[in-house]
C-alpha positions as CSV (number, residue, x, y, z in Angstrom):
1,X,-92.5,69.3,-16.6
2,X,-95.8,68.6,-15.1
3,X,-98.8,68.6,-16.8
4,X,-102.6,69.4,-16.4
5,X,-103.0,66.0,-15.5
6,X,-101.1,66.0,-12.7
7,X,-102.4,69.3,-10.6
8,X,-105.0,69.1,-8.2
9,X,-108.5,68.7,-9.3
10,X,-109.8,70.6,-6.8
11,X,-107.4,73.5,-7.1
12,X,-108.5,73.5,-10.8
13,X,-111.9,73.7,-10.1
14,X,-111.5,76.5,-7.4
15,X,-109.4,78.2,-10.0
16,X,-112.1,78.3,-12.9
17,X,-114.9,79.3,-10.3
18,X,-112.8,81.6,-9.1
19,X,-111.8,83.6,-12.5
20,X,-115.6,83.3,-13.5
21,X,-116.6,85.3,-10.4
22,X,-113.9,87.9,-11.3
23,X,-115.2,87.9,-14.9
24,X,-118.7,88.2,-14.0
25,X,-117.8,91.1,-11.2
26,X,-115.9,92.8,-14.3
27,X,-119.2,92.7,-16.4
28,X,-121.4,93.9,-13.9
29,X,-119.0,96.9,-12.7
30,X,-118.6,98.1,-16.1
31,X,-122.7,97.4,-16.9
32,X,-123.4,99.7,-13.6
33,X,-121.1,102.0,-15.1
34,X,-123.2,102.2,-18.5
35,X,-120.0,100.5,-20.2
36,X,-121.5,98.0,-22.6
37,X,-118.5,95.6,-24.0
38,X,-121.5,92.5,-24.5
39,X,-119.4,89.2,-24.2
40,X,-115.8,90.5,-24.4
41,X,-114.6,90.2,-21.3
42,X,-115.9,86.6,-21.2
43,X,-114.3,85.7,-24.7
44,X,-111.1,87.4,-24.0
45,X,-110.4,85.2,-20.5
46,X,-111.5,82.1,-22.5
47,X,-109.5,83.0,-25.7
48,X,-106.3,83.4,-23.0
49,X,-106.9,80.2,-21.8
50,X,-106.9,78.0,-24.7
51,X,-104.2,79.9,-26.1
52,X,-101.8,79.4,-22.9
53,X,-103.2,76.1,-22.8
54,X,-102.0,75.2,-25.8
55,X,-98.4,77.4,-25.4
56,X,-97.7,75.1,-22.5
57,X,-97.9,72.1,-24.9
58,X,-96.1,74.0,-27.6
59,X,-93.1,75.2,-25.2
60,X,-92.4,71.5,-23.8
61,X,-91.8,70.3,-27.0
62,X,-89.5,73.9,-28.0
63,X,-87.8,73.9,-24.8
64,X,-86.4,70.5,-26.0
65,X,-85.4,71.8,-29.0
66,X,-84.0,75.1,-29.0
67,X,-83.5,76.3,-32.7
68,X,-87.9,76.1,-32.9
69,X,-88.1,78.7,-30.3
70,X,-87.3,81.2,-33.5
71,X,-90.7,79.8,-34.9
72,X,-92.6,80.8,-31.6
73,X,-90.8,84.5,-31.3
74,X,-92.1,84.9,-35.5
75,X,-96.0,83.5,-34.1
76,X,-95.6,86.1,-31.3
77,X,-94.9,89.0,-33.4
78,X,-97.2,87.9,-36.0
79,X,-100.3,87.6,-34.0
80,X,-99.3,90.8,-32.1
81,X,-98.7,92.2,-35.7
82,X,-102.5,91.3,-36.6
83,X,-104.3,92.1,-33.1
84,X,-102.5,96.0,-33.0
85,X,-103.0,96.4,-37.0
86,X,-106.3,95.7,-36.4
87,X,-106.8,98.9,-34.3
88,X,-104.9,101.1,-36.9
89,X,-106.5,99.4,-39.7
90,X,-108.7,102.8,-40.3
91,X,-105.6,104.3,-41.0
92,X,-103.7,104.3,-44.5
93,X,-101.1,102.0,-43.8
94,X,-102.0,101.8,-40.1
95,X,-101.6,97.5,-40.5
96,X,-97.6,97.8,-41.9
97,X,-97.0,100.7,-39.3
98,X,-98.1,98.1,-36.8
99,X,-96.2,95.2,-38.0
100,X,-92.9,97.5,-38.5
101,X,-93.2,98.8,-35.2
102,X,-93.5,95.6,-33.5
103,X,-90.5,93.7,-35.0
104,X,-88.4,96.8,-34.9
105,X,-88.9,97.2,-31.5
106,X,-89.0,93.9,-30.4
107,X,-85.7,92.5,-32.2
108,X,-84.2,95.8,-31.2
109,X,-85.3,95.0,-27.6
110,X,-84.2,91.5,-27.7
111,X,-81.2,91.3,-29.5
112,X,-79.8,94.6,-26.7
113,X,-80.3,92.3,-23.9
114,X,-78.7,89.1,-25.4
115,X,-75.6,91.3,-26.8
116,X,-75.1,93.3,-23.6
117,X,-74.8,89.9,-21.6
118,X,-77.3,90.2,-19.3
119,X,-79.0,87.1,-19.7
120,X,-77.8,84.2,-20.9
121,X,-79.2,83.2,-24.2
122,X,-81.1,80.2,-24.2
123,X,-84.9,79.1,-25.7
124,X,-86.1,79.7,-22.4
125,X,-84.6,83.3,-22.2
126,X,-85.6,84.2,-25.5
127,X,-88.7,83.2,-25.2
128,X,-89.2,84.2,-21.7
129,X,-87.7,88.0,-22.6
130,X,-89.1,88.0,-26.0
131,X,-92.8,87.1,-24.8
132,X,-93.1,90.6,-22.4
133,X,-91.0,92.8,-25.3
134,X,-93.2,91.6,-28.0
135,X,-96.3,92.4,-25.8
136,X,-95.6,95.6,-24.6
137,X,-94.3,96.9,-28.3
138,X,-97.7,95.8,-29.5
139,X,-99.5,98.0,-26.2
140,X,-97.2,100.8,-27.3
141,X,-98.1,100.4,-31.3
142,X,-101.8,100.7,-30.6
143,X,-101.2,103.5,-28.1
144,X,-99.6,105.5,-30.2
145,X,-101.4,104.7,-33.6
146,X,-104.3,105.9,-31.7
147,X,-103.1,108.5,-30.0
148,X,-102.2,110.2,-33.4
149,X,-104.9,109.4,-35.0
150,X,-106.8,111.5,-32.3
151,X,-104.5,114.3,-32.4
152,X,-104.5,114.3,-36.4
153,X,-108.4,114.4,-36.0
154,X,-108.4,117.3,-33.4
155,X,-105.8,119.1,-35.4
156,X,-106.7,118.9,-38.5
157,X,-107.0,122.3,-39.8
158,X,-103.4,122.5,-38.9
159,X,-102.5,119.7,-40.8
160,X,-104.5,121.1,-43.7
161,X,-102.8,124.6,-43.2
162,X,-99.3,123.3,-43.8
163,X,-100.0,120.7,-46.2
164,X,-101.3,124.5,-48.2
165,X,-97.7,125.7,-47.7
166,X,-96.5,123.0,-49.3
167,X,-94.8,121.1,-46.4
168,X,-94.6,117.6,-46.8
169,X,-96.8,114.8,-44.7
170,X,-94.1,114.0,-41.9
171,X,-93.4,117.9,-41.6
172,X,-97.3,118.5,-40.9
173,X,-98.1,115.4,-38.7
174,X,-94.8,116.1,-36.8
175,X,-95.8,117.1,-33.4
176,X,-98.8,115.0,-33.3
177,X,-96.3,112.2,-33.9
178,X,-94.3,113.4,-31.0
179,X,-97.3,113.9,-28.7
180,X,-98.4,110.3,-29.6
181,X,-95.4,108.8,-28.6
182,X,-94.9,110.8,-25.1
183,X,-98.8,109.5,-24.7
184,X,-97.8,105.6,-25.5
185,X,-95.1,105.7,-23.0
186,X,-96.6,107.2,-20.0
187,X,-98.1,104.0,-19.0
188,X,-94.8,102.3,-19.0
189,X,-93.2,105.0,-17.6
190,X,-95.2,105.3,-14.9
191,X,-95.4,101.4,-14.1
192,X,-91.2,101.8,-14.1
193,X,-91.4,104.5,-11.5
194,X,-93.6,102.4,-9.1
195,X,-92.1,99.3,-9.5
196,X,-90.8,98.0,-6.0
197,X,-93.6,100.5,-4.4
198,X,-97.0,99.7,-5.8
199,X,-96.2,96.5,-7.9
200,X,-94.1,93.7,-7.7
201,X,-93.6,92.7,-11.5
202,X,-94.0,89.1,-12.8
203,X,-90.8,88.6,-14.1
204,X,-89.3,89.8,-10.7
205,X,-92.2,87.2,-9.0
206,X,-91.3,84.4,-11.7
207,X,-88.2,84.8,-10.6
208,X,-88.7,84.6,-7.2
209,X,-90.8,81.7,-7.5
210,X,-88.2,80.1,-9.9
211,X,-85.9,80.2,-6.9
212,X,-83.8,82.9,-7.6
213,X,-82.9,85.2,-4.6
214,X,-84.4,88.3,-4.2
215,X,-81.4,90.0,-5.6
216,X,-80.8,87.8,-8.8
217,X,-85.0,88.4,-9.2
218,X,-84.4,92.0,-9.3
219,X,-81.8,92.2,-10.9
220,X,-84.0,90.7,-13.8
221,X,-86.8,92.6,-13.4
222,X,-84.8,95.7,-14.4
223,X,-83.4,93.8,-17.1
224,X,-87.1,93.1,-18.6
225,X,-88.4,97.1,-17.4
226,X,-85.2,98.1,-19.9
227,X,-86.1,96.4,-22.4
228,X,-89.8,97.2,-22.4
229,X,-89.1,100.8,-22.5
230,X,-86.7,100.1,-25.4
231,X,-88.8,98.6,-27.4
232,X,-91.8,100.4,-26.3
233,X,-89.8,103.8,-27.1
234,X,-88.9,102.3,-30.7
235,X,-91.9,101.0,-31.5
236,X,-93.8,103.7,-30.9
237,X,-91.5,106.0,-33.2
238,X,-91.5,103.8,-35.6
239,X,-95.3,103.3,-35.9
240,X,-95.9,106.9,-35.6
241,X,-93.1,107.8,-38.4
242,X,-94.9,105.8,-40.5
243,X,-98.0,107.1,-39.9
244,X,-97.0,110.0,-40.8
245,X,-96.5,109.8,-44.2
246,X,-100.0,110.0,-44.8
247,X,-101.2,112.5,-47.8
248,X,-105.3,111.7,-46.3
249,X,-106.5,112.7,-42.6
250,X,-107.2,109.8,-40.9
251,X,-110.6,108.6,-40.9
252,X,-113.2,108.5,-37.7
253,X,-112.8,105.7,-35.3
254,X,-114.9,103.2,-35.2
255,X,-113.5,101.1,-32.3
């Protein structure tokens, strides 16, 4: 496997200078647009590339030995575990919902596609497979932590209303659970439907570049888009069932 020190200095160069003019655009676009986000966009780009820098160190040495590749799939779902908790956290209980959602749906995703056959399990599958479906439970967590939040804020008399009748917590934030989940999926959904049209995926671009034929590559692209929306779709249940045994309105957000 080759390393930093053996790509092209120049391309490396071209590569940074070219990500910091993106950057920078970003930060202006959204400044003209009276969106202030100070140095995130900045910190985010550098805190991705330390932290693939230092996976491509990490997976040399796991790739090599296959049992560690368990230890990277439990650092994936913990860090996704803190970053998405960290949005609920003005919840009660938003941090567990988080967590639960993101290993339910991510072993749930993982463990359908390595039953059914479709790919063969390996490190570099697991990893590979378990890397988007870890990622896109944690999108779909947030989404829908926030999404009821919001619709427990706007409907809050409601709440209130049958919580008076005596109905418990799940029976009251019901439909705002259901609505958070439809809104969590949508961007999925919609990404699935355009898939081939508007985008070319990077698993199915991976693939391609990995040499797989055009077939094989899509082939595995609808693999992964399966099992996104699986564990997107569980995830998102999960967090929001959780949620939703609240006995408190959620507070204001602050973030």
């Amino acid at each position: 496997m080759s390393s930093l020190l053996d790509a092209d200095p120049l391309l490396l160069l071209r590569t940074v200078l070219g990500v910091a003019v993106m950057v920078l655009a970003v930060m202006v676009i959204l400044r003209a647009a009276g969106v202030s986000l100070g140095a995130q966009p900045v910190l985010a780009i550098g805190r991705a590339i330390g932290q693939l820098a230092i996976a491509s160190l990490v997976l040399s040495g796991v790739l090599s030995v296959p049992w560690t590749a368990v230890l990277v799939l439990v650092l994936m779902v913990s860090t996704a575990s803190a970053t998405s908790g960290g949005r609920l956290r003005p919840m009660p209980g938003g941090r567990a919902a988080a967590a639960t959602g993101i290993l339910v749906g991510g072993a749930a995703a993982i463990l359908a596609v390595f039953a059914l056959g479709l790919v063969e399990l390996s490190a570099r599958h697991a990893i590979a497979i378990g890397g988007i479906v870890i990622g896109n439970a944690m999108t779909a967590s947030t989404l829908a932590g926030r999404s009821f939040r919001s619709q427990a804020q706007l409907r809050a008399g409601e709440v209130e209303a049958w919580w008076a009748l005596g109905a418990t917590s799940p029976v009251a934030f019901a439909e705002m659970a259901r609505a958070a989940v439809r809104d969590a999926m949508v961007p999925n959904m919609d990404q699935t439907r355009s898939t081939g049209v508007v985008t070319l995926p990077g698993a199915f671009i991976g693939a391609l570049f990995g040499g797989a034929s055009p077939l094989e590559a899509a082939r595995f692209q609808i693999i992964v888009l399966a099992a996104i929306m699986l564990g997107q779709g569980v995830a998102a249940v999960v967090v929001t069932r959780r949620l939703s045994r609240m006995r408190v309105l959620p507070a204001e957000p602050t973030g």
